[in-house]
Structures are given as C-alpha cells and as structure tokens.
DRENVOSE-332171 format. One line per field, with one value per residue (C-alpha): residue number from 1; y, z, x; residue in three letters. Coordinates in nm, 4 decimals. Layout:
N
i	NUM	...
y	Y	...
z	Z	...
x	X	...
aa	Ala	...
REM end
This chain:
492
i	1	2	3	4	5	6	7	8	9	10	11	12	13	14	15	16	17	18	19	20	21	22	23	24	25	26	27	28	29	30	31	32	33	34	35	36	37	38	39	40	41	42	43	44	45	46	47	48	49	50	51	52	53	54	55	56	57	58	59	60	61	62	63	64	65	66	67	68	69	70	71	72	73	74	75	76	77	78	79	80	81	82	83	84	85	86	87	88	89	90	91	92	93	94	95	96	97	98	99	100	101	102	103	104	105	106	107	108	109	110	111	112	113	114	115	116	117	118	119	120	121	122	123	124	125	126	127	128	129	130	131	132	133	134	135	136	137	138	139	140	141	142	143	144	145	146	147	148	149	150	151	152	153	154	155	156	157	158	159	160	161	162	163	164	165	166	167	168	169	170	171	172	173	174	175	176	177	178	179	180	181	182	183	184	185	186	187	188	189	190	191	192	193	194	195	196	197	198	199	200	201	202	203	204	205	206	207	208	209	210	211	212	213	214	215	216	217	218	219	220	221	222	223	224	225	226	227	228	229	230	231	232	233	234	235	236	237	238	239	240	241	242	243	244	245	246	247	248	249	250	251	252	253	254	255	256	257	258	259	260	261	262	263	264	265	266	267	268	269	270	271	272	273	274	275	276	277	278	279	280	281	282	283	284	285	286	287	288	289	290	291	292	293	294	295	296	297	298	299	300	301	302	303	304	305	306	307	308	309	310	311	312	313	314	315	316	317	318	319	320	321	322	323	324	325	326	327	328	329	330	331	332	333	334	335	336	337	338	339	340	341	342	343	344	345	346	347	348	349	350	351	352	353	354	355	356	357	358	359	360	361	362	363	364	365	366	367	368	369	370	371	372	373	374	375	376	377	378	379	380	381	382	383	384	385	386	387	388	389	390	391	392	393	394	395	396	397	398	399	400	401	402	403	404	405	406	407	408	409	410	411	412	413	414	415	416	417	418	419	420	421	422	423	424	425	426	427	428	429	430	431	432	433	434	435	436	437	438	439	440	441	442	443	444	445	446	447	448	449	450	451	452	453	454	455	456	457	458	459	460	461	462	463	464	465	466	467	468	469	470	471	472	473	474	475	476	477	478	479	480	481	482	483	484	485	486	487	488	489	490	491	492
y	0.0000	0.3379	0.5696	0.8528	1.1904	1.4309	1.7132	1.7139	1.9797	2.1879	2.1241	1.7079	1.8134	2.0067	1.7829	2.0187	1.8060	1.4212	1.2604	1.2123	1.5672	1.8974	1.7380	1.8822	2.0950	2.1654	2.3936	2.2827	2.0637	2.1061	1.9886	2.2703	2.2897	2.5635	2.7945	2.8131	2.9729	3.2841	3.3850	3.7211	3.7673	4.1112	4.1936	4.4965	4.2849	4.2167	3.9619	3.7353	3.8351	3.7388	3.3786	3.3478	3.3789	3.1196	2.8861	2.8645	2.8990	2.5725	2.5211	2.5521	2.8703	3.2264	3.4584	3.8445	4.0017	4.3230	4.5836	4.6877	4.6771	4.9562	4.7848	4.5145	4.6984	4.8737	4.4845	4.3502	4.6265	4.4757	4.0857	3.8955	3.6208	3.2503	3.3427	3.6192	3.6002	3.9587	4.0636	4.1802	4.4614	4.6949	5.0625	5.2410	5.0431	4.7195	4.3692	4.3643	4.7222	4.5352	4.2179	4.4216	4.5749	4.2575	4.1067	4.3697	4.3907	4.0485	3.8447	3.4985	3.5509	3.3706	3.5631	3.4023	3.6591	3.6480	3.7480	3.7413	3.5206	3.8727	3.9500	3.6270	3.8571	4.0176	3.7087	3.5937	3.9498	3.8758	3.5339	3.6851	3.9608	3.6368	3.5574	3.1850	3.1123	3.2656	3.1796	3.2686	3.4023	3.2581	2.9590	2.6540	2.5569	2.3015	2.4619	2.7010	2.4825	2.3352	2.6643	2.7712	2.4238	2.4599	2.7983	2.7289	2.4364	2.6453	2.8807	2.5757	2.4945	2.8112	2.8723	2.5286	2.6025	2.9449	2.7398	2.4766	2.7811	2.9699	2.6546	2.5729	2.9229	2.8873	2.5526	2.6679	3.0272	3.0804	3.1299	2.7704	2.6357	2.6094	2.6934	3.0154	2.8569	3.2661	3.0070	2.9082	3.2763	3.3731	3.1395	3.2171	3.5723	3.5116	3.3139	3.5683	3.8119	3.6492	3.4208	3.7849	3.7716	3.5157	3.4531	3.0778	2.9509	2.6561	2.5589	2.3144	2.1286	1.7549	1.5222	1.5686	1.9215	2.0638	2.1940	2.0584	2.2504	2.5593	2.5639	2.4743	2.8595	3.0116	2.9061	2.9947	3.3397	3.4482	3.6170	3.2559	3.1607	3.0436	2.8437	2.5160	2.3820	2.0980	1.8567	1.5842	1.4121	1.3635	1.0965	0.8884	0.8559	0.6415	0.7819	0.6342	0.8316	1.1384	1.3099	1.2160	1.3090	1.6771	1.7714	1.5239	1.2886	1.2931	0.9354	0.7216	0.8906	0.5592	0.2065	0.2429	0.5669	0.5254	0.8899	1.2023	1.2752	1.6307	1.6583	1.8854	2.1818	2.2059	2.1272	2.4044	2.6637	2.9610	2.8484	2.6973	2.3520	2.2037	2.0071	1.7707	1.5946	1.8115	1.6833	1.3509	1.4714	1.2906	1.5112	1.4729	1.5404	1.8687	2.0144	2.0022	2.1393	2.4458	2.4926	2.5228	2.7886	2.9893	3.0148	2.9230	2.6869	2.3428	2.0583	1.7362	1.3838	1.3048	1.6586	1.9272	2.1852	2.4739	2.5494	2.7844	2.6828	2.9655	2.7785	2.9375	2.6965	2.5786	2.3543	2.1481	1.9032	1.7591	1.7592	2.0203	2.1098	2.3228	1.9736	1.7974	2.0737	2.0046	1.6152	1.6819	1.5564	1.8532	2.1373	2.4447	2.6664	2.4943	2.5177	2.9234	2.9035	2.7194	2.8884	3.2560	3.2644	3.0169	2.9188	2.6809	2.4909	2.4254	2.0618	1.9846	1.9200	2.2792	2.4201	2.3554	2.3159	2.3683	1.9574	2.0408	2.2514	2.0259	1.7310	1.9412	2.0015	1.6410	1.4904	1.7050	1.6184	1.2646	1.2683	1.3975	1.1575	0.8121	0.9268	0.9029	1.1073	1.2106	1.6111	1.5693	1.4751	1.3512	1.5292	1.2294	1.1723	1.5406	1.5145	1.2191	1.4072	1.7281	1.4496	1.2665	1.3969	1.3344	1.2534	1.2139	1.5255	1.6788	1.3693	1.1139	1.3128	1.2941	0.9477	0.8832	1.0742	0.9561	0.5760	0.7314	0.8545	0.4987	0.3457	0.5460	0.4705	0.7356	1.1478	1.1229	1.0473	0.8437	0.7289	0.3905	0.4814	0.5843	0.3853	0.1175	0.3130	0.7061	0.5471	0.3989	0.7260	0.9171	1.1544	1.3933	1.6980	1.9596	2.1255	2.4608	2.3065	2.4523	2.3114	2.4385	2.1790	2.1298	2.1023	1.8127	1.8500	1.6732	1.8450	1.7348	1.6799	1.9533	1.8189	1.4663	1.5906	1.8143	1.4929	1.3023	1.5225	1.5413	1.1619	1.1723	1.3994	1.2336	0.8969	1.1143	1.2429	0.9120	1.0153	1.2960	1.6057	1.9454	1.7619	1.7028	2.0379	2.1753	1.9789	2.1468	2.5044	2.4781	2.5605	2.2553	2.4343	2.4366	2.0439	1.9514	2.1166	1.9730	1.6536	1.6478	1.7962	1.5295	1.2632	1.1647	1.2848	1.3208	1.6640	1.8187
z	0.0000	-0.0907	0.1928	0.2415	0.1290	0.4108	0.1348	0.1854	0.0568	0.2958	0.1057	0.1933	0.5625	0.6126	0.4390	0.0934	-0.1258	-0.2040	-0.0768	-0.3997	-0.4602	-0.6110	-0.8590	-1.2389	-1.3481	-1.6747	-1.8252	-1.6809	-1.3984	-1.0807	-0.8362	-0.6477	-0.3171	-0.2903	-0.0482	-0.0319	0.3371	0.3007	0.3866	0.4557	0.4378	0.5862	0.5159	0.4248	0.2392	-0.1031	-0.1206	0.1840	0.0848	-0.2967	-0.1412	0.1611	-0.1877	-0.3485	-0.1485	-0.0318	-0.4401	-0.5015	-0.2474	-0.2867	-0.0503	-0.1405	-0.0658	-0.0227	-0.0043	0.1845	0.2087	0.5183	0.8389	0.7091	0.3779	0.5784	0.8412	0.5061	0.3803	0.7001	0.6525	0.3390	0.4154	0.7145	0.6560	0.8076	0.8778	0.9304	0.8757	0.9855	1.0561	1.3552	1.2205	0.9683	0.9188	1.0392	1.1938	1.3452	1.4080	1.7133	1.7145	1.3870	1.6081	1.9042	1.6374	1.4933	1.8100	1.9216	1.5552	1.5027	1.7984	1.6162	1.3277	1.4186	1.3770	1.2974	1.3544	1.1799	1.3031	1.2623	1.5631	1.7480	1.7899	2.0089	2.2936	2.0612	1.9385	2.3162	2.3760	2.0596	2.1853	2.5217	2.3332	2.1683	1.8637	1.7440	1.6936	1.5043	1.2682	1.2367	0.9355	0.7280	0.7253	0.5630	0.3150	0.5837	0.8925	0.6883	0.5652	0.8936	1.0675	0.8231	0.8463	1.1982	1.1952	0.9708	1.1701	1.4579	1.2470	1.1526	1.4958	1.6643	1.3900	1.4409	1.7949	1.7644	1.5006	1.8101	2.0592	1.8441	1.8178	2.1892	2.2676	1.9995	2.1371	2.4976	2.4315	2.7035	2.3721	2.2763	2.6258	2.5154	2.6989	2.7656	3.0840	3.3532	3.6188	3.3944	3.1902	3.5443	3.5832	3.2636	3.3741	3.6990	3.4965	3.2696	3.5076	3.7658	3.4336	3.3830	3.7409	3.9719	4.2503	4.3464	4.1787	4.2893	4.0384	4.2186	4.0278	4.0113	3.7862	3.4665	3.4324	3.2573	3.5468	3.3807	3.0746	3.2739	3.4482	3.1288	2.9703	3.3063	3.1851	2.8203	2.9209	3.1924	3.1353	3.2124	2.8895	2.7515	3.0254	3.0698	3.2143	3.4117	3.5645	3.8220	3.9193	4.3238	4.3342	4.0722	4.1649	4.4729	4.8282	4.8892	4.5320	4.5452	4.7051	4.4766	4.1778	4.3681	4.4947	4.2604	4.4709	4.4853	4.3815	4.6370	4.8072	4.8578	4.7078	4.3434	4.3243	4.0589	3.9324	4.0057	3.9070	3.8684	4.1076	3.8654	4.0664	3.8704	3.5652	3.5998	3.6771	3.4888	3.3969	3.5607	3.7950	3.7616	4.0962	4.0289	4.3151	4.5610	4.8178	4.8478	4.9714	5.3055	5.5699	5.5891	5.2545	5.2765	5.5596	5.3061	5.0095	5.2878	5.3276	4.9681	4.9010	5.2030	5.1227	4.7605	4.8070	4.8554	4.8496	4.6450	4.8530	5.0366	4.9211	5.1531	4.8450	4.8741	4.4844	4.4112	4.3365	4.0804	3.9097	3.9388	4.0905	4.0005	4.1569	4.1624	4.3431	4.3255	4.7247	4.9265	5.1113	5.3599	5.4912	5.4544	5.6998	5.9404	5.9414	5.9692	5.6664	5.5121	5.6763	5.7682	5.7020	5.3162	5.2186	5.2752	5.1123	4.7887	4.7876	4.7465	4.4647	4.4364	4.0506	4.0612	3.7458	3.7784	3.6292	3.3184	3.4716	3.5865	3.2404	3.0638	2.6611	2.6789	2.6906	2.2793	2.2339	2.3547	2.1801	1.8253	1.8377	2.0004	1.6498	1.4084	1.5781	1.6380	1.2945	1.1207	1.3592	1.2774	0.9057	0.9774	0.7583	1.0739	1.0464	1.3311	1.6211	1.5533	1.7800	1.9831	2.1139	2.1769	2.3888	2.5649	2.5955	2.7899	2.9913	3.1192	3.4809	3.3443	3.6560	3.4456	3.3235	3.0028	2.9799	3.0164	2.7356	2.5261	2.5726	2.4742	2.1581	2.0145	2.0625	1.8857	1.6425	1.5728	1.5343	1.3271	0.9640	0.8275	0.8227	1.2011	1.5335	1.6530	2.0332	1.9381	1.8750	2.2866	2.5396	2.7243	3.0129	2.9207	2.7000	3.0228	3.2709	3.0211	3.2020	3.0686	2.9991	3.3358	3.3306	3.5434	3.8297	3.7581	3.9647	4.2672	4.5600	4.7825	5.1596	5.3283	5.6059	5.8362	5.7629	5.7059	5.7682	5.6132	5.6957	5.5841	5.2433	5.2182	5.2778	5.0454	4.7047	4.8023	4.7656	4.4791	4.3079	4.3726	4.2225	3.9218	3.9128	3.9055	4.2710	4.0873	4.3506	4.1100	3.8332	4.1728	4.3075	3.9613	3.9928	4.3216	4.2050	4.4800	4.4568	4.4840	4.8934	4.9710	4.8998	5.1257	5.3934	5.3447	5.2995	5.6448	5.7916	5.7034	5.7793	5.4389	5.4619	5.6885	5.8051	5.9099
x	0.0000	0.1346	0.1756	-0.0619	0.0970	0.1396	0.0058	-0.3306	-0.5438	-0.7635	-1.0377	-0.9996	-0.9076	-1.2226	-1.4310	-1.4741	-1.3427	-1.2670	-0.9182	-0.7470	-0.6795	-0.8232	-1.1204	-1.0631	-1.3844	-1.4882	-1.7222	-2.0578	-1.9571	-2.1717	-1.8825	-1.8247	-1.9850	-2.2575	-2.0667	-1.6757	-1.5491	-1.4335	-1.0916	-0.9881	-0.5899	-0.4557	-0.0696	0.0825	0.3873	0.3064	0.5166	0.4228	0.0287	0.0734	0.2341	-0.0730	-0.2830	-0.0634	-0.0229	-0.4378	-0.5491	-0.5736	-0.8552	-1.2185	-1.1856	-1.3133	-1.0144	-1.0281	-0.6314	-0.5991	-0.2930	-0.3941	-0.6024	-0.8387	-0.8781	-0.9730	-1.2222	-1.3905	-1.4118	-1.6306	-1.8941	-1.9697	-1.9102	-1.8552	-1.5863	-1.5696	-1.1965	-0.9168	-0.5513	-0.3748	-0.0231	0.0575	0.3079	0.1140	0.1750	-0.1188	-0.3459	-0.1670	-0.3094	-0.3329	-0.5920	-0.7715	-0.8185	-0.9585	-1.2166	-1.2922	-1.3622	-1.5994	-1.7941	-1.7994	-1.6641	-1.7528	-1.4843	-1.1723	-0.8923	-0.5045	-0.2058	0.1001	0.4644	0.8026	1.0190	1.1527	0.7980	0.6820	0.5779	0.2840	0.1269	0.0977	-0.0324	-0.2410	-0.3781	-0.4482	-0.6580	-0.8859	-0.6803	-0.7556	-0.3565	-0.0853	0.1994	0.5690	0.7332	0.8502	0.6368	0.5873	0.2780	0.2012	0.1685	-0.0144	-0.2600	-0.2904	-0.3546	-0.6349	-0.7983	-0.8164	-0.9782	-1.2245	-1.3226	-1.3822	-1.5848	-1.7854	-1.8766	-1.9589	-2.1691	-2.3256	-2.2963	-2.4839	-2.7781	-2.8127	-2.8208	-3.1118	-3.2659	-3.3135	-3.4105	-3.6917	-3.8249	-3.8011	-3.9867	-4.2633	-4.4479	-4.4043	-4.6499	-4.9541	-5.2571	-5.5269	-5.5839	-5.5865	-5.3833	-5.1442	-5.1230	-5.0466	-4.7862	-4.6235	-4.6271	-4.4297	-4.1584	-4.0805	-4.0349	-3.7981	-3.6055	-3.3721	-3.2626	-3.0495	-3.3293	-3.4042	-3.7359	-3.9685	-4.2147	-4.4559	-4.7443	-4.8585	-4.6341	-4.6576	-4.8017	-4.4424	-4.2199	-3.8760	-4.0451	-4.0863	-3.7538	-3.5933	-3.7947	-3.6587	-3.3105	-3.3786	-3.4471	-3.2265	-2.8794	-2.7233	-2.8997	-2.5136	-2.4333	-2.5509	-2.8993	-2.7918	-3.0921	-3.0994	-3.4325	-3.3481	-3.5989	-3.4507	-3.0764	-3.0132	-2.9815	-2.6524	-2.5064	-2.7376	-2.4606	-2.1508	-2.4124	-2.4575	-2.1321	-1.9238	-1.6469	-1.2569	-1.0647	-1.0725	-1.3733	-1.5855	-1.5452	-1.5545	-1.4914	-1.1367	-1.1228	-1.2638	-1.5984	-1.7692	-2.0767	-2.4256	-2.2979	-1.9498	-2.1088	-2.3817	-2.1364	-2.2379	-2.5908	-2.8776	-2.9190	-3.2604	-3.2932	-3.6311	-3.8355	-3.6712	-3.8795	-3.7564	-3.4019	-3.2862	-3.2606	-2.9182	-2.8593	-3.0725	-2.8324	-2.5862	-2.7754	-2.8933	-2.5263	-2.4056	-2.7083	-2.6250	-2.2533	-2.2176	-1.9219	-1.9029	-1.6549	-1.6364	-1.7028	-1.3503	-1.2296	-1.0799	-1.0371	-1.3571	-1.5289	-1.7705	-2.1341	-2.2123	-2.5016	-2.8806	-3.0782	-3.4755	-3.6753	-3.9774	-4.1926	-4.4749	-4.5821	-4.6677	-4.3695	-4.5329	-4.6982	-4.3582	-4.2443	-4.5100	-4.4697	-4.0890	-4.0176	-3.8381	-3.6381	-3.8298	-3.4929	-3.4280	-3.7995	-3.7636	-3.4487	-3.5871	-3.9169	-3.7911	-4.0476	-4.3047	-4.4560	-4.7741	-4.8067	-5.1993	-5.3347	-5.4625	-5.7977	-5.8570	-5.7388	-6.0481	-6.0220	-5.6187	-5.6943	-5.7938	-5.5421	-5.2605	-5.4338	-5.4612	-5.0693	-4.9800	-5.1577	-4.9908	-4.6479	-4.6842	-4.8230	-4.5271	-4.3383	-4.4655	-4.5745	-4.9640	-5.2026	-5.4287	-5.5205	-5.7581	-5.9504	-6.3333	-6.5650	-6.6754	-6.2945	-6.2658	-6.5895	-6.4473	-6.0843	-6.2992	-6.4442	-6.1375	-5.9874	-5.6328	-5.4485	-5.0949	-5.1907	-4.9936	-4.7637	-5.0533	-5.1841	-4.9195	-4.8618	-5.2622	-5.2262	-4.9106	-5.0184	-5.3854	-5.2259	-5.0444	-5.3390	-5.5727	-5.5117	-5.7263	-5.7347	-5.9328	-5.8555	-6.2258	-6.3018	-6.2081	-5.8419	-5.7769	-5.7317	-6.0344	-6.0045	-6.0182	-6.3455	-6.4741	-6.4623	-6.6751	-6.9258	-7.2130	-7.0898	-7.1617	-7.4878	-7.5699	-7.8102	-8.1034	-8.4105	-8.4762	-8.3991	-8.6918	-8.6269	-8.8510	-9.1233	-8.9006	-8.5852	-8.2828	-7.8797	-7.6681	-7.3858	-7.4851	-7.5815	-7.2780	-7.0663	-7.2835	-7.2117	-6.8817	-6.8598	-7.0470	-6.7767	-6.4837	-6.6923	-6.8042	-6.4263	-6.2680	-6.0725	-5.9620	-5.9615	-5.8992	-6.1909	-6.4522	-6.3579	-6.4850	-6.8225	-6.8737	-6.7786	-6.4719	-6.1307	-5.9310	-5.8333	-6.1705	-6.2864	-6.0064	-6.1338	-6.4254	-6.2512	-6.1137	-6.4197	-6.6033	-6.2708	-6.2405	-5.8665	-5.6422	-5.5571	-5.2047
aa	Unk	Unk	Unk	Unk	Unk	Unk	Unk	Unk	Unk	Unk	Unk	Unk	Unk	Unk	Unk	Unk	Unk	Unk	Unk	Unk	Unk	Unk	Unk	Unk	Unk	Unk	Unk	Unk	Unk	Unk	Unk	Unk	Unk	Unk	Unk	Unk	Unk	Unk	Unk	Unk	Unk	Unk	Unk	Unk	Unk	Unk	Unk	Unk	Unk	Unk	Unk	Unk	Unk	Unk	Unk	Unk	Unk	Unk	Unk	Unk	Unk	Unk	Unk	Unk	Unk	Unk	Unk	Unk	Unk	Unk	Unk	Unk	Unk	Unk	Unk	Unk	Unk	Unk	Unk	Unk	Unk	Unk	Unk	Unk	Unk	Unk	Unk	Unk	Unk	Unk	Unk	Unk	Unk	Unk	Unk	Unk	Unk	Unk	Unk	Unk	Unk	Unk	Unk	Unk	Unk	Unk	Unk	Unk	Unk	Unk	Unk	Unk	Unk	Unk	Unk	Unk	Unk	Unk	Unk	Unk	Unk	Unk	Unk	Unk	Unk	Unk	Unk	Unk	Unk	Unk	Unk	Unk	Unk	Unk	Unk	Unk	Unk	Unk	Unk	Unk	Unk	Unk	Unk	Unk	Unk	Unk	Unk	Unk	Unk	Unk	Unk	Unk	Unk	Unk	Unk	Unk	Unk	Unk	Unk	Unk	Unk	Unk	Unk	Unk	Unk	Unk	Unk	Unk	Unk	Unk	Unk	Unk	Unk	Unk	Unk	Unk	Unk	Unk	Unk	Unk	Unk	Unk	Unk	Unk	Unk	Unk	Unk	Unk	Unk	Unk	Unk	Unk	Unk	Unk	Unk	Unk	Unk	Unk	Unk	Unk	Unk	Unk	Unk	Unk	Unk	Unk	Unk	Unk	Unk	Unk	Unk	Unk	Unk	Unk	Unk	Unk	Unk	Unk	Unk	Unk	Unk	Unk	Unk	Unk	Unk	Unk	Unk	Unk	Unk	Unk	Unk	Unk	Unk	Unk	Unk	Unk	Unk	Unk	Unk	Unk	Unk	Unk	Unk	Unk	Unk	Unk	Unk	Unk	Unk	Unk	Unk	Unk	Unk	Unk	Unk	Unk	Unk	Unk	Unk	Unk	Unk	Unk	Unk	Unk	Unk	Unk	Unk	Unk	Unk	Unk	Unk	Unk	Unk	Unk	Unk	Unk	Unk	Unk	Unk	Unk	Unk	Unk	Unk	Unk	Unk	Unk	Unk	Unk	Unk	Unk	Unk	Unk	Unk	Unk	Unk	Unk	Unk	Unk	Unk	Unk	Unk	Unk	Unk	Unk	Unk	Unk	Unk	Unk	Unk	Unk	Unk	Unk	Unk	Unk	Unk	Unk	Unk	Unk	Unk	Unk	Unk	Unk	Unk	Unk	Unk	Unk	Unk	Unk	Unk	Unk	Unk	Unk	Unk	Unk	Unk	Unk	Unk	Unk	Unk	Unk	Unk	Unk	Unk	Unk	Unk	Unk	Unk	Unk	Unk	Unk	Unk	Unk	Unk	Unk	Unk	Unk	Unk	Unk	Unk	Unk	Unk	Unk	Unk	Unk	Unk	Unk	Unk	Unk	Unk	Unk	Unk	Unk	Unk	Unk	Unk	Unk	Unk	Unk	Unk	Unk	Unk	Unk	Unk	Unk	Unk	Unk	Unk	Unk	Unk	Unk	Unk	Unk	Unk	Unk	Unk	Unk	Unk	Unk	Unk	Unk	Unk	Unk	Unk	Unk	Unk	Unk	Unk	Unk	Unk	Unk	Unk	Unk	Unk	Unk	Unk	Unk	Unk	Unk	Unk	Unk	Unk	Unk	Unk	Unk	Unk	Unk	Unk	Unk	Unk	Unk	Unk	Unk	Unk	Unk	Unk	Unk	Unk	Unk	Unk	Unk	Unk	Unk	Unk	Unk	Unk	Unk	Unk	Unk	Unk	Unk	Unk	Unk	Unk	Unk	Unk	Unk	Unk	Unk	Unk	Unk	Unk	Unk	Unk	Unk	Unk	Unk	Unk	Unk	Unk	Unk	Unk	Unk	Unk	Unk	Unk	Unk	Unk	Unk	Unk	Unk	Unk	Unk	Unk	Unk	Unk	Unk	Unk	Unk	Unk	Unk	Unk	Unk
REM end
C-alpha cells in the first residue's frame, strides 16, 4: 500500500473536497460545493500576501487580499468572513488594534495573527486579546494549511454552535407552552419576570403538568442563557449516590470511586441547575444542600479543596412542602431558602379546553413523527378528551395521543383509537343546576348531604380532587377542607 501523502489539501481536511486531490472541473460541472469559506488575508507585504494567496489557491476557498487593516475593516462592513488572517506589524493600523475591532464587531470571526520570531511577545499578547492562533514568518505551506484548516473548523462549529443555541431558545420560548388557561397565563407571567434575574425559583405542580419545561424557559431566558442547564431528578438517583451526583467525589472517596468525578454543581457553573423531586431529599442530605445555598461553596465527597457553586438553581416538586415541613419531613430553614419565589403549574384538569389545544398540536407532531395522515380529532374523542380527569396530566396526554395517532389509519382520530379506560370514565358533559332543591317536612342533615355530594364527586371524578372540586364550584383548597371535615382525609 502506498503511503498517504502528508500534502493534503484543505479542502480534503475540512471535508470540501474528495481525498485524492483537487477534482478537475470543466465547463458545466456542478462539483463545487454551494458555499466556499471565506478567507480574509490582511498583510501589508506584497510579497508574503501574494504567497498566503498562493499557497491557499488551489482550495475551494473564497479569498479576499488586503494591504492593510483599514482595507480590511472597510471589507467587514460589506461581508462577514468565516476566517481572518492579519499581521501583527502593519503601518497604520496594526493587528493587534484590527483584532480588538474585529472582536468587538464580530466576535464569532476567528482571527489568525502572523509574526516574525523577534515578535513572540505580541502574538501571546495577541492570543491573550482572543486571537484563534498565530503563525511565524517565514512559514511553511504546511503549517499554513494546517492553521487555516483549523480555523475554519472552529468557524464551523460556533456557527453550528450558535444554530443549536437559536434553536433551543426557539423551542423553549414561554411562547411555545400552550394553553389560555388565567392560572397558567399567570404562571407564565411570573416566569418571565424572575427568568432575567439570579433569585431561586420553585415551580410546584402535580407530575406531569411541565415543570422541567418551565424551568428549562426560566433558563432559556435568563442572562445565564449560555451556560448550561444541568438537571438531576433527586428521586430517581439512589440515596446512597445522590450526594456524589450533587457535589461530585474525589478518587478514592468511597469504594468504586477510581477517578474524580464532577458533582451537577461544577457542571452548571455559569448556567442553571434544575434540581427535580426536591422533596424527596434525606434530611441529611438537605443540611448540606442548605449549606451550599447559604454560602455558595461546597466541596467534592472526600475533598478538603472549597469550589464555588455559581449555578442558578430551580426547583420542583410535586408535594406540598409546607406539609412535609409540618410532618418533619423537610427542613423548615431549606424550604424558605428554595421557595424565594413560588410558581404553581396548575393541572390539566382545571385548564379547561387547553386539553384540545394540547391534543390538536400532540396529532400534528406525532403525525409527522410516525408518518400518519391524521389532520384531526373527531368530535366524539374530543368530547371524551374534555371528559377525562387526566391525573398524568400533560404527559398522560401525550402518551394517549401519540399511541392514537399509531393506530388510526385514516385522516381522524375516533373514540375507538384511545385507550379502554379514558373510554370507560366518560361523564355527561356539566350542566348549570337549575331546579330548585326542595327542603322536606321533616328536615334534614346539612352536613350529611354536604358529605354526600362530596362523595359523589370524587366517584363522578374518578378520585380525581382538582376535576370534583370543579363539579362542586370549589377551589381545589376548599374540597379539602371539606374533605377532612367530614374525615375523608387526613388533616395536618
């Protein structure tokens, strides 16, 4: 086997053309790709820039010389390149001023300084100043090659980068949660004023109603929106690792433990940690969370060295702290600490038709998704969707409409494509009580009959409280009072 050449073009390096070399056009060919990077080349030399333009002709680049750094400024009104190659030593305007105006216009361009070996110092200054790399003159075709490859390669990916970035920001908009349910408006409303600041957040809601969603639009549109959103579900990582998985652990920290592992609070550092199920922390373990959020420092398991947490933190539950408080359950100090400001995600029951407009979208994704034709839901199965108490709330939802939408084989969704049971709770829809109820001669037991609809509710309401609340016209507070009035639940 021959041995690979160690000329290889820039084009095969960063993936623009075919190993094997340049490929020969002729008139007509459609080879070329449908954007060559741009190079911009600033040297005051003629010499050195006519052999930069040499050397890099061959590629499937677009280059742009310049004689100087003004030439060069002038250039980037007009055109933003994918990379820069400057001199440091210029009359008038030097590199290392053009790289501090490049950076500041357009901070994504990569920028590789050239110099001569007496002038070592200045690239270093250069690099420190946010210069990509640098070469020294004279250089080979090689390193240049090399250089240039590189740099467009990091173009490539903070542009990619900056596409994901867009992307995430888009999909995470408060805009993007779906509902004209006032609770959950009001919600919304309360996220995207505290999101700018630092302030601790602790969306609260019944599984399934979107908090990761929420805390993950928090992130999305706070000034830590760069940084990283790091999660960890407390209630799904074992007791005996939870704090490792926190605080990360030093080698040799606990059997097992070979290397040194990062804990979520290094790797949220500068963005936002997402703690989930906070309230089934140990009580020991919350001591030591209360600690970190007091002082902002913490140490790895088996450590001695102090780090900084500098991560905004969010989280959510799913059980009433306060209660957990009162049963001793969860610390009075941490809950005040984590519930600076409270957001309630309300459930799906109490949103009223954002059930249909959840389901609409859920079919036209899952749709799209599995390659079904269905455009929509029938009106029976959006009769028996408004009936449904939906105690999985939005996820139980989504989960019934994407297996649906697996099973219909025509344009609409019918009652026979969701599940036995959401068929089986259907109820009449709710109609105002109008007739008149008629006290008996002998009287009767208020109390008795109060406790008797309330029962009747919770049967209508499949056990569901927020859905039998609704059938009584009571807030979801009031039927359990009346719940533990009557000892159908246990009070505090």
């Amino acid at each position: 086997m021959a041995a690979t050449t160690s000329r290889q073009t820039l084009g095969e390096l960063h993936g623009l053309e075919p190993a094997g070399g340049r490929p020969h056009l002729r008139g007509g060919d459609a080879l070329e790709p449908e954007r060559r990077p741009c190079v911009l080349i600033v040297e005051d030399e003629e010499r050195y820039r006519l052999v930069i333009g040499m050397l890099l002709s061959d590629l499937p680049l677009e280059l742009e010389l310049c004689a100087s750094a003004e030439q060069a400024l002038s250039r980037l009104g007009h055109k933003v390149p994918d990379l820069l190659v400057t001199d440091l030593r210029m009359p008038g305007m030097g590199g290392l001023e053009l790289l501090a105006r490049v950076k500041e216009e357009q901070p994504a361009v990569p920028v590789i300084v050239v110099t001569a070996y007496g002038s070592i110092e200045s690239a270093v200054q250069a690099m420190r100043a946010g210069a990509y790399d640098y070469l020294t003159k004279p250089f080979e075709e090689e390193v240049l090659r090399a250089t240039v490859r590189r740099g467009l390669e990091a173009s490539r990916l903070r542009l990619a980068c900056g596409c994901l970035r867009q992307e995430l920001r888009s999909r995470f908009e408060l805009g993007q949660i779906l509902g004209q349910s006032p609770r959950l408006k009001a919600a919304l409303q309360l996220a995207e004023q505290v999101a700018p600041t630092l302030t601790t957040v602790l969306v609260t809601g019944e599984s399934g109603t979107g908090k990761e969603l929420l805390a993950r639009a928090i992130h999305v549109h706070s000034r830590r929106a760069d940084g990283p959103f790091v999660a960890l579900n407390c209630a799904a990582v074992p007791a005996s690792l939870l704090e490792s998985e926190l605080f990360g652990h030093e080698r040799g920290a606990f059997t097992g433990a070979i290397a040194r592992k990062p804990g979520r609070f290094e790797q949220a550092r500068g963005g936002t940690l997402f703690l989930d199920e906070l309230g089934e922390l140990e009580l020991p373990l919350q001591v030591k969370l209360l600690r970190v959020l007091q002082e902002r420092r913490f140490e790895r398991l088996g450590g001695t060295q102090l780090l900084e947490a500098d991560a905004r933190i969010v989280c959510a539950t799913n059980i009433e702290l306060e209660r957990a408080v009162q049963e001793g359950r969860f610390r009075r100090d941490l809950y005040y600490r984590v519930s600076v400001f409270p957001i309630e995600l309300p459930p799906l029951a109490e949103r009223g038709d954002d059930v249909l407009l959840l389901a609409r979208r859920f079919v036209q994704r899952f749709a799209a998704e599995v390659g079904r034709r269905v455009e929509r839901l029938s009106p029976q199965a959006e009769l028996l969707l408004l009936a449904y108490g939906w105690p999985g709330n939005v996820r139980e939802l989504q989960n019934v409409i994407e297996r649906a939408v697996i099973l219909c084989q025509g344009s609409e969704l019918q009652p026979g494509h969701l599940p036995e049971h959401l068929r089986a709770a259907k109820s009449p829809p709710l109609q105002p009580a109008t007739a008149r109820f008629l006290l008996p001669p002998q009287g009767i037991c208020l109390e008795e009959v109060e406790k008797d609809l309330v029962l009747q509710a919770l049967e209508l309401a499949a056990g569901n409280k927020s859905r039998a609340a609704r059938l009584l016209g009571l807030t979801r507070a009031t039927l359990r009072y009346r719940l533990v009035k009557h000892g159908l639940e246990e009070g505090d």
